[in-house]
C-alpha positions as CSV (number, residue, x, y, z in Angstrom):
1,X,-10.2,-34.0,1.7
2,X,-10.1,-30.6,0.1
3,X,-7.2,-28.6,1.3
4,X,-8.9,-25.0,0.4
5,X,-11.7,-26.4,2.8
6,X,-9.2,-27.3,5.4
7,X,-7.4,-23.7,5.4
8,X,-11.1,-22.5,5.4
9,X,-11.9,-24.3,8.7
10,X,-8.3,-23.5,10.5
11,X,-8.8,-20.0,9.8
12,X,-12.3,-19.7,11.2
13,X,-11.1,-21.5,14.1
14,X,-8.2,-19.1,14.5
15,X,-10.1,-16.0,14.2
16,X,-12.6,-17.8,15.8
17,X,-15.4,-15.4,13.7
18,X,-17.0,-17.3,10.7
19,X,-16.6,-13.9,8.7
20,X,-13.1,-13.3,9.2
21,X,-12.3,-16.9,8.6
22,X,-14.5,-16.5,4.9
23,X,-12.7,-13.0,4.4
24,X,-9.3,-14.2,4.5
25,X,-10.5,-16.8,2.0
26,X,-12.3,-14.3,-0.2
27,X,-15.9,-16.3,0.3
28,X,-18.8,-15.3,1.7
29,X,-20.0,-15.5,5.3
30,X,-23.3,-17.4,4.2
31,X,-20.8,-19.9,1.7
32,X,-18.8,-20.6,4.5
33,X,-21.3,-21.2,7.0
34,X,-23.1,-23.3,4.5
35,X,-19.7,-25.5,4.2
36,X,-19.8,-25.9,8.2
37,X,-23.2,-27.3,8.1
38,X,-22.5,-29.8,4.9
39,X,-19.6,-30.6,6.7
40,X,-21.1,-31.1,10.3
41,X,-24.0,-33.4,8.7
42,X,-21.5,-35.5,6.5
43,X,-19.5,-36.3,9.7
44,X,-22.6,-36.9,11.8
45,X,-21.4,-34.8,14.4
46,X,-21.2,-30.8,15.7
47,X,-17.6,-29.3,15.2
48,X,-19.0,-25.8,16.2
49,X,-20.4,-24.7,19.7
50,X,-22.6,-21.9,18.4
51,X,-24.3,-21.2,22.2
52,X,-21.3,-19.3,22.7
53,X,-20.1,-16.1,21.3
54,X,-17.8,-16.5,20.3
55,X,-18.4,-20.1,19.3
56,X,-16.2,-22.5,21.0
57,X,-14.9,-26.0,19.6
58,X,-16.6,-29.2,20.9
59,X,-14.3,-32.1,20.8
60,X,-15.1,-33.5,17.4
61,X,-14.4,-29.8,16.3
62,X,-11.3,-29.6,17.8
63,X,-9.9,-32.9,16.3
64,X,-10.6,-31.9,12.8
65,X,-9.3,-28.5,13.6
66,X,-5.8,-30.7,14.6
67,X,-6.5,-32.9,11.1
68,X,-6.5,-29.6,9.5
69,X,-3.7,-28.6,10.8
70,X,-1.7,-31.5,10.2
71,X,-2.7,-32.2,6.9
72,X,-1.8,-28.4,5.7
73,X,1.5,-28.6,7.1
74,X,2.1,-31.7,5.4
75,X,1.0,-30.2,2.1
76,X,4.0,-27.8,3.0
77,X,6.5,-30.2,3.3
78,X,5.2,-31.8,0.4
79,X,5.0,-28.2,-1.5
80,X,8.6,-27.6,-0.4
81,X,10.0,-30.9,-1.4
82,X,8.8,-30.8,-4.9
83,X,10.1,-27.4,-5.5
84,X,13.6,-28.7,-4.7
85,X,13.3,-31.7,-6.9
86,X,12.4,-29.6,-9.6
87,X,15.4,-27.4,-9.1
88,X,13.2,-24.4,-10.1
89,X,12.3,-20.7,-8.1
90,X,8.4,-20.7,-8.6
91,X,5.7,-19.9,-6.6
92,X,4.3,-16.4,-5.0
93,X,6.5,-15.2,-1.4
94,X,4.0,-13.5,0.7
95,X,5.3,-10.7,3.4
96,X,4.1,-8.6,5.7
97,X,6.6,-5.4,6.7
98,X,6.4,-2.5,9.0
99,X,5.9,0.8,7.4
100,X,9.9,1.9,7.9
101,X,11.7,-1.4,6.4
102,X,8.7,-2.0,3.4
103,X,8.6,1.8,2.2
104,X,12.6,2.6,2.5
105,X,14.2,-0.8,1.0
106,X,11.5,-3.4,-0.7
107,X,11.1,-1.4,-4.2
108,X,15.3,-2.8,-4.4
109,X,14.2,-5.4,-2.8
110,X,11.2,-6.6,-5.4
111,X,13.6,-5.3,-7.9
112,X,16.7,-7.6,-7.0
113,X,14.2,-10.8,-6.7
114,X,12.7,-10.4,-10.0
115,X,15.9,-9.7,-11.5
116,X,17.2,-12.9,-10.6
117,X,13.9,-15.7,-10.3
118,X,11.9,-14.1,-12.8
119,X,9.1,-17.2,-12.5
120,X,8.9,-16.0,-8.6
121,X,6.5,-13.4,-7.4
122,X,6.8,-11.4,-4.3
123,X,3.4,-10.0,-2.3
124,X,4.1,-7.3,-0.2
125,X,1.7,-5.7,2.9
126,X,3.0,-2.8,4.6
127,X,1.1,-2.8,7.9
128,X,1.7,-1.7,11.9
129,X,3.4,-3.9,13.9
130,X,0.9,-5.9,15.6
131,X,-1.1,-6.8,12.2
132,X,2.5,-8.2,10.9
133,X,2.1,-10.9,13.9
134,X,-1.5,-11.5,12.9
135,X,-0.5,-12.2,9.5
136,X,1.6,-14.3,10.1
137,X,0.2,-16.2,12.8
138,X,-2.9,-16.9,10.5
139,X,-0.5,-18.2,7.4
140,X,-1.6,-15.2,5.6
141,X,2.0,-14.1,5.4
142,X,4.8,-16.5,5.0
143,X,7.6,-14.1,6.4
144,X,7.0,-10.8,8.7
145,X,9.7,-7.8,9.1
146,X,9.8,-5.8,12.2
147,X,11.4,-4.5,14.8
148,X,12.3,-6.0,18.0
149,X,10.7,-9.1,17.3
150,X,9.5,-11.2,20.0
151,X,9.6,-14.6,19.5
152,X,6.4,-16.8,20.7
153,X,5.4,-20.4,20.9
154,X,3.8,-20.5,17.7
155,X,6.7,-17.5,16.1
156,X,9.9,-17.9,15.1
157,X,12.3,-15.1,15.2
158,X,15.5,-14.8,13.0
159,X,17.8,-11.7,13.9
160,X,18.3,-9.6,11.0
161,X,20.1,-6.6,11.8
162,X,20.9,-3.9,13.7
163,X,20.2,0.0,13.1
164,X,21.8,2.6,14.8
165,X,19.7,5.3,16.1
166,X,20.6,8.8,16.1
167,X,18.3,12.3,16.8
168,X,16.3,13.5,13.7
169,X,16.5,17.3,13.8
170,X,15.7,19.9,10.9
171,X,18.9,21.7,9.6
172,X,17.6,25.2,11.0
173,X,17.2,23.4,15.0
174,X,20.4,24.6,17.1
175,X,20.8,21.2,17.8
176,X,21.7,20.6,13.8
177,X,25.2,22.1,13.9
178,X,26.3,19.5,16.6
179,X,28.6,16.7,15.6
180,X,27.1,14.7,18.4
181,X,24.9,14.5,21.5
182,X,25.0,14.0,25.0
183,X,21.7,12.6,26.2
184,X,21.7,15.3,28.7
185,X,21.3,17.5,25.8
186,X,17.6,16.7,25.0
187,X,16.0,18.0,28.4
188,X,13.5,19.9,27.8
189,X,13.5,19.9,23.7
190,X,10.3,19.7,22.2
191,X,9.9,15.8,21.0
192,X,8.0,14.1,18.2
193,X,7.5,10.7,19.7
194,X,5.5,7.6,18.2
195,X,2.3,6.0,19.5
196,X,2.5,4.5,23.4
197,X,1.6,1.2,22.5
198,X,4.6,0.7,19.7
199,X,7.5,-1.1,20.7
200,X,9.8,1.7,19.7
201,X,8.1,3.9,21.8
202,X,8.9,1.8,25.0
203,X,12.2,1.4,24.1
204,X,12.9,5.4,23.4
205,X,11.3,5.7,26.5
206,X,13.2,3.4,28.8
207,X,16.3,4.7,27.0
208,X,15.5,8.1,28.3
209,X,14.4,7.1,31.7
210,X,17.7,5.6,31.8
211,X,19.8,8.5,30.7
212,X,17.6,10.6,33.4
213,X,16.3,12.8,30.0
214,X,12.9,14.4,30.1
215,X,11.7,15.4,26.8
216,X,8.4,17.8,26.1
217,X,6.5,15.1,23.6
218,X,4.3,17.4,21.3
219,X,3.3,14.7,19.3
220,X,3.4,11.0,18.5
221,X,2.8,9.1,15.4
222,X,2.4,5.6,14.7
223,X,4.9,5.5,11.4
224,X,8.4,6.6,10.7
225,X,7.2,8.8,7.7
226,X,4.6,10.4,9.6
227,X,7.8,11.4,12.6
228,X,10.3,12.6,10.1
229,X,7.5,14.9,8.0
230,X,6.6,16.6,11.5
231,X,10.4,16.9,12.5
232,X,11.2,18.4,9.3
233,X,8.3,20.6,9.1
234,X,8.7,22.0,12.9
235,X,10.5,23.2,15.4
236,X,11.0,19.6,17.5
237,X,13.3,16.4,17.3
238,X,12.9,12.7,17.6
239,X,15.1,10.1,17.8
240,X,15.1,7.6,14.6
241,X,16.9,5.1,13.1
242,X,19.6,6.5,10.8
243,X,19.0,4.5,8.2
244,X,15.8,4.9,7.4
245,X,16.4,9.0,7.0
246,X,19.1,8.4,4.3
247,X,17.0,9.7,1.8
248,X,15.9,12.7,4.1
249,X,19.4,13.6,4.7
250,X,20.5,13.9,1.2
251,X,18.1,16.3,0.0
252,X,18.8,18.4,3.0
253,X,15.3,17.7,4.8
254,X,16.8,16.5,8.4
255,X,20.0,16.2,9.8
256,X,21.1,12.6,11.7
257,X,22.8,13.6,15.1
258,X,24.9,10.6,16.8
259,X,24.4,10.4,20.3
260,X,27.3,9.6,22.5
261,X,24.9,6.9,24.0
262,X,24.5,4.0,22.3
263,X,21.2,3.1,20.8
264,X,20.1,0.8,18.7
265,X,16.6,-0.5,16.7
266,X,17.1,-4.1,16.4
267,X,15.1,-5.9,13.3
268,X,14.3,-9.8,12.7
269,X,12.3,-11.7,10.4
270,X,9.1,-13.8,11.9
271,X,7.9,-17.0,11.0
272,X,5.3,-19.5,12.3
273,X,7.3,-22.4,13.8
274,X,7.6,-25.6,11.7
275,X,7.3,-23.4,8.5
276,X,8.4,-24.9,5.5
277,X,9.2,-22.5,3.3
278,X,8.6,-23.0,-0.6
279,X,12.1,-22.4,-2.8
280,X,10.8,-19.1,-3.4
281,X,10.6,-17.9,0.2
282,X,14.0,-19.2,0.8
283,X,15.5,-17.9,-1.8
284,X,14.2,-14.5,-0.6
285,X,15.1,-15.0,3.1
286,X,18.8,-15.6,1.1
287,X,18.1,-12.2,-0.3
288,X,17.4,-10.4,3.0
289,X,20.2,-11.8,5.1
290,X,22.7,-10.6,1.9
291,X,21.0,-6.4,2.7
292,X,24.2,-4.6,3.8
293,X,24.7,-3.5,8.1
294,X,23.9,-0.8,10.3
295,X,24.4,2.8,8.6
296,X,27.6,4.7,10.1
297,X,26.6,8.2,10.9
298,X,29.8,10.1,11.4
């Protein structure tokens, strides 16, 4: 069996679209439908239920689907294996990353990794939170960064770190000259929030339900960069994570505010489950865990 014809099958099944299956394979729709037939008349039997849209498995289909399966995670282990006999760091890491961790830390990051396996080569894709999960789930990413990760029964989740959050304000906002914050002291301030179907969104939301805070959201984002441009540009706060305005705060740009209630953005690493990682995507998992804590603010 040919394994590039396997991952073409699992990934049509997955995406369960014969176009999105041939995309992530970078063939055509009409190649990869052609494949399906050749296959269907060499086994003598229909793997595809096209009466349905979308097309279901019949049971044939759905044990070649399993074969699939099986036989690509065994080219893992085998993948893996070899890599360790040979004592070497080859082969091509593949990650997926939030906007906030890719754009503030993986240019060290690539950096550091070629610096030490210079026959590795790391793939990046910065992306929103819920196409990290895709890419993963569909082996199109072997590792996935973002923040509070939920762990699934086909995903892993390995804790990471966590980041103290603090309110972004501009240096002229009265707010600035504080040396911290009282939730309390928020009411009524004009916020920049992030989209309502982000996780960090719910969570700056409970957090303020909590603390019995009512902010005036004037707008919402769905990326970091996009929060800390309008905060520095205007006249309103947020609430971020300290360390990804390091930058920010050194040119003068925004000002990090502690709050006297804690707060925290927690960050993990996803993975499908039974993943066996090449030496190369250890190596770099090695990497990450070594990335220093939590930023102190004051």
């Amino acid at each position: 069996m040919d394994f590039a014809h396997c991952k073409l099958f699992k990934d049509i099944v997955q995406a369960r679209s014969v176009s999105r299956g041939a995309a992530q394979n970078r063939i055509s729709q009409s190649a990869a439908s052609q494949h399906i037939q050749e296959l269907e008349h060499h086994l003598g039997v229909a793997l595809l239920d096209r009466s349905t849209r979308p097309f279901m498995l019949t049971p044939a289909g759905r044990l070649y689907y399993e074969l699939c399966r099986e036989l690509l995670h065994r080219k893992e282990e085998f993948d893996a294996a070899l890599d360790r006999l040979k004592g070497e760091v080859e082969g091509t890491v593949r990650v997926a990353s939030i906007y906030s961790v890719g754009l503030s830390e993986m240019s060290h990051l690539k950096d550091e990794f070629s610096r030490r396996y210079p026959n590795a080569h790391l793939e990046v894709e910065y992306l929103r939170p819920d196409k990290v999960y895709e890419m993963v789930l569909a082996d199109r990413a072997d590792l996935g960064l973002v923040s509070y990760p939920e762990a699934t029964r086909q995903l892993a989740v390995r804790p990471w770190r966590q980041e103290e959050m603090v309110v972004a304000a501009s240096p002229a906002h009265p707010l600035a000259r504080r040396a911290a914050l009282k939730p309390a002291d928020l009411s009524g301030q004009e916020f920049v929030g992030f989209d309502e179907e982000l996780p960090i969104r719910r969570k700056i939301d409970h957090f303020l339900r909590d603390q019995g805070v009512a902010v005036n959201i004037t707008m919402h984002f769905d990326n970091i960069e996009m929060v800390k441009e309008a905060v520095a540009l205007g006249a309103a706060i947020s609430i971020l994570p300290a360390r990804v305005m390091q930058s920010d705060v050194r040119e003068g740009r925004l000002v990090g505010i502690p709050m006297e209630a804690a707060l925290v953005r927690p960050l993990g690493i996803v993975h499908r489950r039974r993943k066996k990682f090449n030496r190369a995507t250890q190596c770099f998992l090695e990497l990450l865990e070594e990335q220093p804590g939590p930023v102190a603010t004051g």
